[in-house]
FITOR-499902 format. One record per residue (C-alpha): residue in three letters; x, z, y. Coordinates in steps of 0.1 Angstrom, whole numbers. Each point is the difference from the previous one (the first is absolute). Example, Ala and Ser with C-alpha at 12.3 -4.5 7.8 and 13.67 -1.06 7.14 Angstrom:
! FITOR-499902
- residuo X Z Y
- ala 123 78 -45
- ser 14 -7 34
***
This chain:
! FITOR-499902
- residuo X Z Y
- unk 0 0 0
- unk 11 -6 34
- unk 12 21 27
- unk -19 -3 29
- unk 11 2 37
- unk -11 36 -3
- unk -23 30 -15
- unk -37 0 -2
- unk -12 37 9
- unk -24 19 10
- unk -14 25 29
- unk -15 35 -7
- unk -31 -11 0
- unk 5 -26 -26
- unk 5 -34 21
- unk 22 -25 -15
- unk 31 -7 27
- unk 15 -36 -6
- unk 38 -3 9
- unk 2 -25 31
- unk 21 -26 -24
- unk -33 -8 -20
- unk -21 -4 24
- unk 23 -24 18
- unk 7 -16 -33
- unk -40 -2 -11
- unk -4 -15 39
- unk 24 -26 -9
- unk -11 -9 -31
- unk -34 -8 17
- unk 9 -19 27
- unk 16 -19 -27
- unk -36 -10 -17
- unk -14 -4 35
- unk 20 -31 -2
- unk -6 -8 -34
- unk -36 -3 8
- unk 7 -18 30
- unk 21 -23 -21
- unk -29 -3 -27
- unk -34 -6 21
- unk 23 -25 25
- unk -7 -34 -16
- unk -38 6 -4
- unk 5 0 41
- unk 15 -36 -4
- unk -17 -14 -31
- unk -18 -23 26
- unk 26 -11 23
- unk 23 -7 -33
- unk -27 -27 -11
- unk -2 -16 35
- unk 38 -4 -1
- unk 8 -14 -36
- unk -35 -10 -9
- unk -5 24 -29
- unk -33 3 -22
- unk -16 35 0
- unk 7 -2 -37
- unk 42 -3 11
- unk -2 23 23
- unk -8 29 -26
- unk 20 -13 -23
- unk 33 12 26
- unk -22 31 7
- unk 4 8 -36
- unk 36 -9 -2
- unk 12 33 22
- unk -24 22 -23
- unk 15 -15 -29
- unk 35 10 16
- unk -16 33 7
- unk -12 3 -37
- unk 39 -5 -14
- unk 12 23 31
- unk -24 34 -7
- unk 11 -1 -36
- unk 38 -5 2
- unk 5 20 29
- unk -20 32 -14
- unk 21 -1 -26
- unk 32 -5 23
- unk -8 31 17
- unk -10 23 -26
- unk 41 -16 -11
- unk 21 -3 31
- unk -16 22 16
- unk -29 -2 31
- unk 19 -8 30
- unk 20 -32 -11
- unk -35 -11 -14
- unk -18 3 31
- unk 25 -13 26
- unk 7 -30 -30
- unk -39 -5 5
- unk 6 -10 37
- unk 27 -20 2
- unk -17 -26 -20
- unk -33 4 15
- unk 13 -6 33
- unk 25 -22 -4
- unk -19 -24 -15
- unk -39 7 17
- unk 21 -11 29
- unk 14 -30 -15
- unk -37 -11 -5
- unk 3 -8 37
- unk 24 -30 -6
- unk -16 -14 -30
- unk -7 -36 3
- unk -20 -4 -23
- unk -30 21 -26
- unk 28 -4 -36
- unk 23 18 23
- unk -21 23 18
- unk -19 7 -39
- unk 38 4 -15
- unk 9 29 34
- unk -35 16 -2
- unk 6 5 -41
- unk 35 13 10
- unk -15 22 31
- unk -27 12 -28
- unk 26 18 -20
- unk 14 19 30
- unk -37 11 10
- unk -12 2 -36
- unk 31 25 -7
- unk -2 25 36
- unk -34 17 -8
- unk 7 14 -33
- unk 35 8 8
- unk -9 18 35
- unk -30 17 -15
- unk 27 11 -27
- unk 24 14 24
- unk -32 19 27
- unk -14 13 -35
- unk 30 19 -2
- unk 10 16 33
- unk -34 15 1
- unk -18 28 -22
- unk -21 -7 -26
- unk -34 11 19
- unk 10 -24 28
- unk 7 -29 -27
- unk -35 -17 3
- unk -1 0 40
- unk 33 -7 6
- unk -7 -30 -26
- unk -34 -13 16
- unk 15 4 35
- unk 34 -22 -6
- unk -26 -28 -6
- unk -13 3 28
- unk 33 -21 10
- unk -17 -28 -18
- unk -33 -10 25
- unk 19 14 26
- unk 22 -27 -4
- unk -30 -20 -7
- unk -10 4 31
- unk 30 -5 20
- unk 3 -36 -18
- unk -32 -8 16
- unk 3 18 35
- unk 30 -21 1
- unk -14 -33 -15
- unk -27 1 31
- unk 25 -6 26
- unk 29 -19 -18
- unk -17 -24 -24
- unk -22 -18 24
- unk 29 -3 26
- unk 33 -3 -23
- unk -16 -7 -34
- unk 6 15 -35
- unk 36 1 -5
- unk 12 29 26
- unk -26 20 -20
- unk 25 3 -26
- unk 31 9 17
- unk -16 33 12
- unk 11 7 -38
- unk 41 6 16
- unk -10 32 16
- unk 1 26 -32
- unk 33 -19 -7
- unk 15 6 36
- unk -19 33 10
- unk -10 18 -32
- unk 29 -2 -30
- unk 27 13 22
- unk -24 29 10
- unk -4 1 -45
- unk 31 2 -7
- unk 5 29 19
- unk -30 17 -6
- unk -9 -5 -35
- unk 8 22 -24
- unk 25 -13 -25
- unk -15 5 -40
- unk 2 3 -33
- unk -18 5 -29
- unk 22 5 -31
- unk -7 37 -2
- unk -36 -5 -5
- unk 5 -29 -26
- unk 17 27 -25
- unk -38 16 -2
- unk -11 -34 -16
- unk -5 -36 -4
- unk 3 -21 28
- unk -13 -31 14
- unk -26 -22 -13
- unk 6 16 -36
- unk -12 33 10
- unk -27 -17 23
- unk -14 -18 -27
- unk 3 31 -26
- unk -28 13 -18
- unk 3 25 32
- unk -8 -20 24
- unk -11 -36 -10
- unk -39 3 3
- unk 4 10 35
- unk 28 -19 5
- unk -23 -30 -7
- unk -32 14 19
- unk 21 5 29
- unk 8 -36 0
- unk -29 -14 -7
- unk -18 13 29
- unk 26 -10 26
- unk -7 -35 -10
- unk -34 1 11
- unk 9 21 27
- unk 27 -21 14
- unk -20 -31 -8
- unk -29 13 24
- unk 24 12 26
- unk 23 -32 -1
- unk -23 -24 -2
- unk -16 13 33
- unk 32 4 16
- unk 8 -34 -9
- unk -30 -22 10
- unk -18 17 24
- unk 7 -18 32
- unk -5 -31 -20
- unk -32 11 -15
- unk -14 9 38
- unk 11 -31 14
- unk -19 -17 -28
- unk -29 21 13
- unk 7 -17 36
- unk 19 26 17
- unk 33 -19 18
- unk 33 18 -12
- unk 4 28 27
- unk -38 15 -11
- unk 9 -4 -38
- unk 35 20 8
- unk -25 28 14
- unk -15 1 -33
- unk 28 4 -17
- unk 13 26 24
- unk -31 17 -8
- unk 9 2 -39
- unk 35 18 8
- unk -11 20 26
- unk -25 11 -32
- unk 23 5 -26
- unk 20 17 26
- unk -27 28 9
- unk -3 -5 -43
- unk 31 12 -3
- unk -2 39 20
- unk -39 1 -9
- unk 10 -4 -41
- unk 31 21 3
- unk -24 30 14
- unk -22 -11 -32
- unk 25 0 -26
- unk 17 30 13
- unk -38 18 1
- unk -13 -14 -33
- unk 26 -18 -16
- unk 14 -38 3
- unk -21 -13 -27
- unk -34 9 6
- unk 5 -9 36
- unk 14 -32 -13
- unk -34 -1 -18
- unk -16 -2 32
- unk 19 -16 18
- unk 0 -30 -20
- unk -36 -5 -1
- unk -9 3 39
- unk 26 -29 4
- unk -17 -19 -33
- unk -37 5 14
- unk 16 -9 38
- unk 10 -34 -9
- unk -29 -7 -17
- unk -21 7 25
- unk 13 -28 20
- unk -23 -21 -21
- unk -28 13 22
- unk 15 -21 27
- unk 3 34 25
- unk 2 -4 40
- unk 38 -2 12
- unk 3 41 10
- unk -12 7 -35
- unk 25 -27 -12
- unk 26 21 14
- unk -9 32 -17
- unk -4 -15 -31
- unk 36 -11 4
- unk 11 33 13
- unk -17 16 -34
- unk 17 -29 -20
- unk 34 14 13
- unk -7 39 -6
- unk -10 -12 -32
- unk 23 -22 -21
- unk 30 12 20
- unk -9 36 -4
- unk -5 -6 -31
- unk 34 -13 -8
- unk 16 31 14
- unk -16 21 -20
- unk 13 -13 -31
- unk 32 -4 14
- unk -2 38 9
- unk -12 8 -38
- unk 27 -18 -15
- unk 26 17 21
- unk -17 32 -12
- unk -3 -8 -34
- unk 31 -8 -15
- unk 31 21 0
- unk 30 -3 24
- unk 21 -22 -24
- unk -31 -25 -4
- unk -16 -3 33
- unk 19 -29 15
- unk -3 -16 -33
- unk -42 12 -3
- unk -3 -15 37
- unk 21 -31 -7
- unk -25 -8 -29
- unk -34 2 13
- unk 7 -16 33
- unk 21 -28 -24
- unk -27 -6 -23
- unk -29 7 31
- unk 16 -32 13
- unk -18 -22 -22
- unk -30 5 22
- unk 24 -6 33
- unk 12 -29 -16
- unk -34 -14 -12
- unk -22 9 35
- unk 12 -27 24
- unk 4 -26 -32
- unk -34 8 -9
- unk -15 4 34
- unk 18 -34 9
- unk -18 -15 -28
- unk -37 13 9
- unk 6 -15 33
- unk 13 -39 -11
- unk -26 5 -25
- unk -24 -1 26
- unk -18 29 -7
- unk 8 19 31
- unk 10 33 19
- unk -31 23 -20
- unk 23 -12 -30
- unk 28 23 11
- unk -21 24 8
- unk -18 2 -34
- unk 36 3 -15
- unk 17 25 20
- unk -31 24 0
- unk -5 -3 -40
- unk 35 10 -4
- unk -6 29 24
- unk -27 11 -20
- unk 20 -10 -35
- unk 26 25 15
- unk -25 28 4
- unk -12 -4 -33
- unk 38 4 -15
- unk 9 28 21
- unk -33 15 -14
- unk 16 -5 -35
- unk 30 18 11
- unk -19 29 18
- unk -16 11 -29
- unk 26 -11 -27
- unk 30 14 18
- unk -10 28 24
- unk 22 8 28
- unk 4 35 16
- unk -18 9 36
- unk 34 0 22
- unk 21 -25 -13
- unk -16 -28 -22
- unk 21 16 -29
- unk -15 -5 -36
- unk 8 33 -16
- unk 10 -12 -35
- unk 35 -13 20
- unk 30 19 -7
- unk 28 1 28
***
């Protein structure tokens, strides 16, 4: 186990006191997924603006949507692993460097082979950061705090969101798409020298001698069941949330918004899953991550289907705003149950593996939403799709509620042994 930059203790009358180190080092870490997400939800603000300038089918332009969550798939996996072996720091600061480097290469591209080929490169980088920060936060914190601390990282994620689409407003209309992309430099310049003095060097060897490692003990009799639940559900999760993220401002200027209202839209989805991510921390501190998940999972599955009601515009809004809080929230949770679940040896690994294997949906929602739309059949399509997989995710999570309980505090199943 680690050392970290200093002691967790407590007052007199109980209060947990974190060393400044951690909290610096947990700050860090989520600035670091603020730009992940910005990285992430950035092409859906210039899906349209990419077919104007190369004269790509709807049908193309998910097809190099999916390529950077096909890059992400490869990255969760391999860099969980890396972390729970080399230790968390070089994972996460890894992570960056390649997500950077080459999100910002985007901006050059001349063409969509190359700008698929950087996007599937980009993808491992971003694919790789969330598990590996989450890893690292999970760590410098106690175990009560494990489940907000886990929910409120990926807050980083729509906050990001919505950055890419504050920003696309004014730059996309005046300098087009490709500046978008070079915003991807600052973590490089501004944020890994700030790592690599702040993060806690780590290493896990210690913990290893309790047990098997890697995906051998994760796939144990132990652990497999959940293992395979866990996944499971953040495919449908991460298809809904995606998928939205994705094709949004598309699907509202099918509707007949121009491009700055259907950037509004989507700013209204992040701004969501960004509320999501405080008002489902509170929940799964209060009543646990997964029956909040529970919850949370269906308002966002009924809330996109209710869109086939064809609401006025403010409700519109709202509905997106619940669509956020929803599939985003939802996300965290199990992200914060994960990095609850497993033991310390495991958990980079155990968050490497459900967001890896969750990437299936990624990779399929802006495929599959790309084919809806040359297929004719329309934005209530999408809709349909992301809000049964919402409500597919509830379902699962319900499984897992009542299969695997979790404790009140910390979204720990009690059968674990540390």
């Amino acid at each position: 186990m680690h050392k970290p930059n200093g002691v967790v203790s407590s007052t007199s009358d109980g209060h947990i006191v974190l060393p400044r180190g951690n909290v610096i080092a947990v700050i860090v870490c989520w600035m670091f997924v603020v730009f992940d997400g910005y990285d992430l939800i950035v092409y859906g603000n210039v899906i349209s603006s990419l077919q104007d300038e190369w004269g790509i089918s709807s049908a193309t332009a998910g097809t190099l949507g999916s390529l950077a969550f096909v890059g992400m798939m490869i990255g969760a996996v391999l860099a969980g692993r890396l972390s729970d072996a080399i230790g968390r720091k070089q994972a996460v600061i890894g992570c960056v460097v390649v997500l950077s480097v080459f999100t910002a290469l985007c901006a050059i591209a001349p063409g969509p082979a190359v700008f698929g080929i950087l996007r599937l490169i980009a993808g491992i980088g971003l694919g790789g950061l969330v598990p590996t920060s989450n890893a690292l936060a999970a760590e410098l914190v106690p175990n009560k705090w494990r489940a907000a601390v886990a929910t409120m990282m990926m807050s980083g994620v729509p906050i990001g969101g919505s950055i890419a689409a504050l920003v696309g407003i004014p730059v996309i209309p005046h300098w087009g798409w490709r500046p978008m992309f070079l915003f991807a430099l600052i973590p490089l310049v501004v944020l890994v020298p700030l790592a690599l003095r702040t993060l806690p060097s780590t290493t896990t060897k210690a913990d290893q001698k309790a047990g098997a490692s890697g995906f051998t003990a994760l796939l144990g009799s132990q652990f497999r069941l959940i293992s395979i639940m866990f996944a499971a559900v953040t495919i449908v999760t991460l298809l809904a949330w995606y998928g939205l993220g994705t094709w949004l401002p598309k699907l509202m200027q099918g509707e007949g918004t121009d491009l700055g209202s259907a950037l509004t839209f989507a700013l209204a989805l992040n701004l969501g899953a960004v509320a999501g991510s405080f008002i489902t921390a509170w929940g799964g501190v209060r009543y646990g991550s997964v029956p909040t998940s529970v919850i949370a999972a269906a308002i966002a599955g009924v809330s996109l289907l209710a869109l086939l009601l064809d609401p006025p515009v403010a409700v519109v809004y709202l509905i997106f705003v619940l669509a956020g809080v929803g599939t985003h929230g939802t996300q965290a949770l199990i992200i914060a149950a994960v990095a609850s679940y497993y033991p310390d040896h495991l958990r980079g690994t155990a968050l490497g593996w459900a967001l890896g294997v969750g990437r299936i949906g990624a990779v399929a929602a802006p495929q599959v939403g790309g084919w809806l739309l040359a297929a004719g059949l329309g934005a209530d399509s999408n809709f349909i799709l992301f809000g049964i997989s919402a409500l597919v995710s509830s379902l699962l999570l319900t499984v897992i509620w009542k299969k695997f309980p979790t404790s009140h505090d910390a979204a720990r199943v009690p059968v674990m042994a540390h």
